[in-house]
C-alpha positions as CSV (number, residue, x, y, z in Angstrom):
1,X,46.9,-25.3,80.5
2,X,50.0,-24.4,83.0
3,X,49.3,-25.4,86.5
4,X,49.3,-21.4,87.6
5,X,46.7,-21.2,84.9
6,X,43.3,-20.5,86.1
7,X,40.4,-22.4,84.5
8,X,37.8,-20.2,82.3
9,X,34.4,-21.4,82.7
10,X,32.7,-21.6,79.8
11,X,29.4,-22.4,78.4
12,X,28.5,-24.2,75.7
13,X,24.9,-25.3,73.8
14,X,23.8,-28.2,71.5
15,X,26.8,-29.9,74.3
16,X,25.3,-33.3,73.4
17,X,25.9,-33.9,70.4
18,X,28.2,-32.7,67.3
19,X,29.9,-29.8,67.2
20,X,28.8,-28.7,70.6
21,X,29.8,-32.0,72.0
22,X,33.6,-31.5,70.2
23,X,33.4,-28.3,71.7
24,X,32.7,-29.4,75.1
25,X,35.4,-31.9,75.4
26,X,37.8,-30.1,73.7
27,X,37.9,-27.2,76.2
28,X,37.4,-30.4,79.5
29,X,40.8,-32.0,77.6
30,X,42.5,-28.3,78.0
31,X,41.7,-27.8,81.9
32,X,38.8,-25.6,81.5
33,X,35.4,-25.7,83.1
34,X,32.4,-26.2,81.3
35,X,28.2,-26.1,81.8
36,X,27.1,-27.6,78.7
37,X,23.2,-27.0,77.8
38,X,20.9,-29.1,75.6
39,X,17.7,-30.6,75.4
40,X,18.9,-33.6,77.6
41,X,22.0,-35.5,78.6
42,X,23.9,-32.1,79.4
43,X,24.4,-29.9,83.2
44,X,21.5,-28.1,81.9
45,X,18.6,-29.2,80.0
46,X,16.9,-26.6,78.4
47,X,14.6,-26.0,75.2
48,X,16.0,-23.5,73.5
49,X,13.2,-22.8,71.1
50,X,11.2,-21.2,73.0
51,X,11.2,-17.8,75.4
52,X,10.6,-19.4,78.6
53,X,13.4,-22.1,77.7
54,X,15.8,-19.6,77.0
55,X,15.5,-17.8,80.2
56,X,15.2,-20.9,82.3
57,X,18.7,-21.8,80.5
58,X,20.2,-18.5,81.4
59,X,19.0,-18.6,85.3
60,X,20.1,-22.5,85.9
61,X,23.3,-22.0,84.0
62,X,24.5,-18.4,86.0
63,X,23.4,-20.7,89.5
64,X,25.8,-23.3,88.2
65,X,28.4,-21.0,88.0
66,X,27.8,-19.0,90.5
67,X,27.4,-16.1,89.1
68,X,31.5,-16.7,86.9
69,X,31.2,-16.6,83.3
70,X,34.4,-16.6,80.9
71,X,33.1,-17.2,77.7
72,X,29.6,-18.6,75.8
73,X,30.0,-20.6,72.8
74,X,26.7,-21.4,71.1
75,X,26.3,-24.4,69.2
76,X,22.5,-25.3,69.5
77,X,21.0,-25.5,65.8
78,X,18.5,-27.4,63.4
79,X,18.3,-27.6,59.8
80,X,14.5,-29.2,59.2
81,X,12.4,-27.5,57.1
82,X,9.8,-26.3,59.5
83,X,9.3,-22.9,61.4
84,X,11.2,-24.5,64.8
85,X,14.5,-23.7,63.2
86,X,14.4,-19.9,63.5
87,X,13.5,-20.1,66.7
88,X,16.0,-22.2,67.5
89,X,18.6,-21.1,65.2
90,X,18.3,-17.5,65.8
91,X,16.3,-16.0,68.9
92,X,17.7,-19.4,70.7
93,X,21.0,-18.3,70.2
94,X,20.4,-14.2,70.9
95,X,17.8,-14.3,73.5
96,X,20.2,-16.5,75.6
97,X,23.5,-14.8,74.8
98,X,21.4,-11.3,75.7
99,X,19.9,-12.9,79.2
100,X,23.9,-14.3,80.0
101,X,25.3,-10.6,79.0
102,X,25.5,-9.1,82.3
103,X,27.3,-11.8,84.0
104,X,29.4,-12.1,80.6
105,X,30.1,-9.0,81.1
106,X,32.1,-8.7,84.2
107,X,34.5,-11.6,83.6
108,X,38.3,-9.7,83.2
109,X,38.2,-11.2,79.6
110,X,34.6,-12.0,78.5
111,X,34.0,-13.6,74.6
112,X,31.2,-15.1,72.4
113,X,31.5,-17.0,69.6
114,X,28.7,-18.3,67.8
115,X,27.6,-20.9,65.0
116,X,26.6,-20.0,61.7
117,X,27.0,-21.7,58.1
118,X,27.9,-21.8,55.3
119,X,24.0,-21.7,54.2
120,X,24.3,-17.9,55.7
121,X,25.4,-17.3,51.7
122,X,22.5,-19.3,50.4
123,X,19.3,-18.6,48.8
124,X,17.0,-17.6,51.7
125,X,13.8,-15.8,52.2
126,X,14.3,-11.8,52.8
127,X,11.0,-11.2,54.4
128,X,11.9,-13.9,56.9
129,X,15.5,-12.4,57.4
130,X,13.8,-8.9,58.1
131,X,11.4,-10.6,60.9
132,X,14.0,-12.5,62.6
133,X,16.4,-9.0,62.7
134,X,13.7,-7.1,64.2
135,X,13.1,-9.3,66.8
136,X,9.7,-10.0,65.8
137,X,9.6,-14.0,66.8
138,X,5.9,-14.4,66.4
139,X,5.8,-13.2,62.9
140,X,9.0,-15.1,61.7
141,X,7.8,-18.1,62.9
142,X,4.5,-17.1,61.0
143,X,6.7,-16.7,57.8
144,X,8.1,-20.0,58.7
145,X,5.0,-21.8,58.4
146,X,4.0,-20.8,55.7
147,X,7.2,-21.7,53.7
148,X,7.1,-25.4,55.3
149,X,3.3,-25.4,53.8
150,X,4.6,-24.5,49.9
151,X,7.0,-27.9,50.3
152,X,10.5,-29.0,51.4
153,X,12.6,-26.8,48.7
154,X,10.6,-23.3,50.4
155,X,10.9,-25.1,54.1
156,X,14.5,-25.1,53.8
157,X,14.5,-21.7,53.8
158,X,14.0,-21.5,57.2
159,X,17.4,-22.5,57.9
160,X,19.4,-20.2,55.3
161,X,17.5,-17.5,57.0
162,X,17.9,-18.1,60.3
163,X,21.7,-18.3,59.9
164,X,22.0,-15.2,57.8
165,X,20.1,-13.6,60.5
166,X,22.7,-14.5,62.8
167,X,25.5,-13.6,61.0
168,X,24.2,-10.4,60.7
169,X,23.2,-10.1,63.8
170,X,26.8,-10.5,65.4
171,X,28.1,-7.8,62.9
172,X,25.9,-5.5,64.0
173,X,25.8,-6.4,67.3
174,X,29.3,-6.6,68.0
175,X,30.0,-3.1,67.9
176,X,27.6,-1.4,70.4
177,X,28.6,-0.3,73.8
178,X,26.9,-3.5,75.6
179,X,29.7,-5.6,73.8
180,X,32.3,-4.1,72.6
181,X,32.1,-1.3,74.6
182,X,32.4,-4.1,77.7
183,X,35.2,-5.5,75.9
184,X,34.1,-8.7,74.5
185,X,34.7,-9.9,71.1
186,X,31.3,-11.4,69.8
187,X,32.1,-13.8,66.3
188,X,30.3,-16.6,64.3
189,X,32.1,-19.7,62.8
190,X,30.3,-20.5,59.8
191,X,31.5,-24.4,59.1
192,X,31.0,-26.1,55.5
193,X,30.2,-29.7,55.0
194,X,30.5,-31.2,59.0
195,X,30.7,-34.9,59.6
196,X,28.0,-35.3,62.6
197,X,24.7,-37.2,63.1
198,X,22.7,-34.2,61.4
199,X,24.9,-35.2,58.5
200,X,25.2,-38.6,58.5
201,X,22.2,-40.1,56.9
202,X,22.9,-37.6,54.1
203,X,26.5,-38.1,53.6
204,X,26.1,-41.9,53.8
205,X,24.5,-41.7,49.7
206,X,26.6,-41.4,46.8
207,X,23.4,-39.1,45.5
208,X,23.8,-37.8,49.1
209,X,27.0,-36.4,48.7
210,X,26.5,-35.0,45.3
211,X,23.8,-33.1,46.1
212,X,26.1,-31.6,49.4
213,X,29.2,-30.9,47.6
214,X,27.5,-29.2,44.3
215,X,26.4,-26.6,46.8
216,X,28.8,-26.8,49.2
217,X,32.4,-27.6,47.1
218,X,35.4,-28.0,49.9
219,X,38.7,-28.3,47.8
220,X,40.6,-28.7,50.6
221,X,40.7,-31.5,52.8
222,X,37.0,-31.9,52.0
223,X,34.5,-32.6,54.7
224,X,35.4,-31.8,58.1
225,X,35.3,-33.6,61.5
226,X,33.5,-31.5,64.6
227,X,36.9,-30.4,66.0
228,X,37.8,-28.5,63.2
229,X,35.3,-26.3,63.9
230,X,35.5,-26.5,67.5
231,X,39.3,-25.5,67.8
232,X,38.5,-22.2,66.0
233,X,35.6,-21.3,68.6
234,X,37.7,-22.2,71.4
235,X,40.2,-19.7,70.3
236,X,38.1,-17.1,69.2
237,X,36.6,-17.2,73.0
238,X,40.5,-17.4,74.7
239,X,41.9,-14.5,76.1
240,X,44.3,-14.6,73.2
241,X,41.7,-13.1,71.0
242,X,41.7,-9.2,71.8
243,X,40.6,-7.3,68.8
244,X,38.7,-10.5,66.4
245,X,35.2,-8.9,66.1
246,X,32.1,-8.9,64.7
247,X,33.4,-11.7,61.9
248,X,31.9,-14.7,60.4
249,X,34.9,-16.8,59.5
250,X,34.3,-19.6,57.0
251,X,35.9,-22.9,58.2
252,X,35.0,-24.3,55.3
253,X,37.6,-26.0,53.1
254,X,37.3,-22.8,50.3
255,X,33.4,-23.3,49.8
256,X,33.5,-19.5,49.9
257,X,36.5,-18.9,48.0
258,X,35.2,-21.2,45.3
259,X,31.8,-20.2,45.2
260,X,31.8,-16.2,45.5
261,X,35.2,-15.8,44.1
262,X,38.4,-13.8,44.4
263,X,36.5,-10.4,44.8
264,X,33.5,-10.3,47.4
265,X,34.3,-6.3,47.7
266,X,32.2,-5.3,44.5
């Protein structure tokens, strides 16, 4: 950043840890300001799966910055098997992107960006995909529950789901007046195979790292550090991004390309 450069102030969740954390430092290391928000060790600690966390977020987090926000980039996700992980996953991401919108909203070049996955093109439950569009957090997590109950391969639904919801949920919501009528480009970053610690203890087993790259096959340069993913949000939420909208970009060494093809237009 130039010296006659002002700083964008940014916010970021899941700062702690991950891709969050790359994030967070990333845009620090390039002259910007940052509120980072996470369950603990961040400017605002926050519980993200849950309403009243959510709102508590978005009311510390616009004191913080006084009322000047540039850009949100929301990292904050699970993958257990269990019900948390649309609530975390997917109303933990809208709910606090929608309470920040106003604010958003009056910077002179306001942007979201959002994480998704690769798992948005997976398997995943449709009933639970419906609840989670509609809104309807009580009965998704209801749907939840009752996949963790039938065992760990129906659990793990939950997190396909939840990040097809939101993938959706940016293309749809990207277009109406309240974003891009207010002139911010709203995106998801779905990454393939990250090195982080929700990886780790998988990756670290050749058995591990069969099962990961049978579903998740990355011809090129193979698994990916945090600030691969990282340097695409940032730009994606820079005022050099204009007209990028409603997108879910796979950062994710050709898992996409390999697995669905050369034509995904049939």
């Amino acid at each position: 950043m130039s010296a006659t450069t002002t700083p964008r102030r940014y916010v970021v969740t899941g700062a702690g840890s991950g891709i969050g954390a790359a994030t967070v430092q990333l845009l620090r290391e390039r002259g910007e300001n940052v509120i980072g928000v996470d369950l603990r060790g961040a400017e605002v600690e926050a519980d993200l799966g849950t309403p009243s966390g959510r709102k508590a977020a978005a009311d510390q987090v616009t004191e913080l910055a006084d009322g000047n926000i540039d850009a949100v980039i929301a990292c904050a996700g699970i993958s257990a098997p269990i019900p948390l992980t649309v609530s975390v996953n997917y109303f933990g991401v809208i709910e606090f992107l929608e309470h920040l919108l106003p604010v958003l909203a009056k910077s002179s070049a306001p942007r979201a960006a959002v994480v998704s996955s690769m798992a948005s093109l997976q398997p995943n439950s449709p009933e639970l995909v419906a609840a989670l569009l509609a809104g309807d957090e009580k009965g998704a997590v209801e749907i939840g529950t009752a996949l963790a109950a039938a065992g760990p391969a129906s659990g793990y639904l939950n997190y396909p789901s939840s990040k097809r919801a939101l993938s959706r949920w940016v293309r749809r919501e990207s277009i109406k007046a309240r974003w891009a009528g207010a002139g911010i480009p709203l995106n998801a970053v779905a990454p393939g195979t990250v090195i982080s610690p929700m990886t780790k203890e998988l990756l670290a087993t050749e058995e591990g790292r069969t099962m990961v790259d049978s579903n998740v096959p990355m011809p090129l340069n193979y698994h990916s550090e945090a600030i691969v993913i990282s340097r695409l949000l940032v730009w994606l939420t820079s005022e050099e991004n204009t007209h990028t909208t409603g997108q879910t970009i796979y950062t994710d060494g050709g898992a996409d390309a390999t697995l669905r093809g050369d034509n995904i237009w049939d």
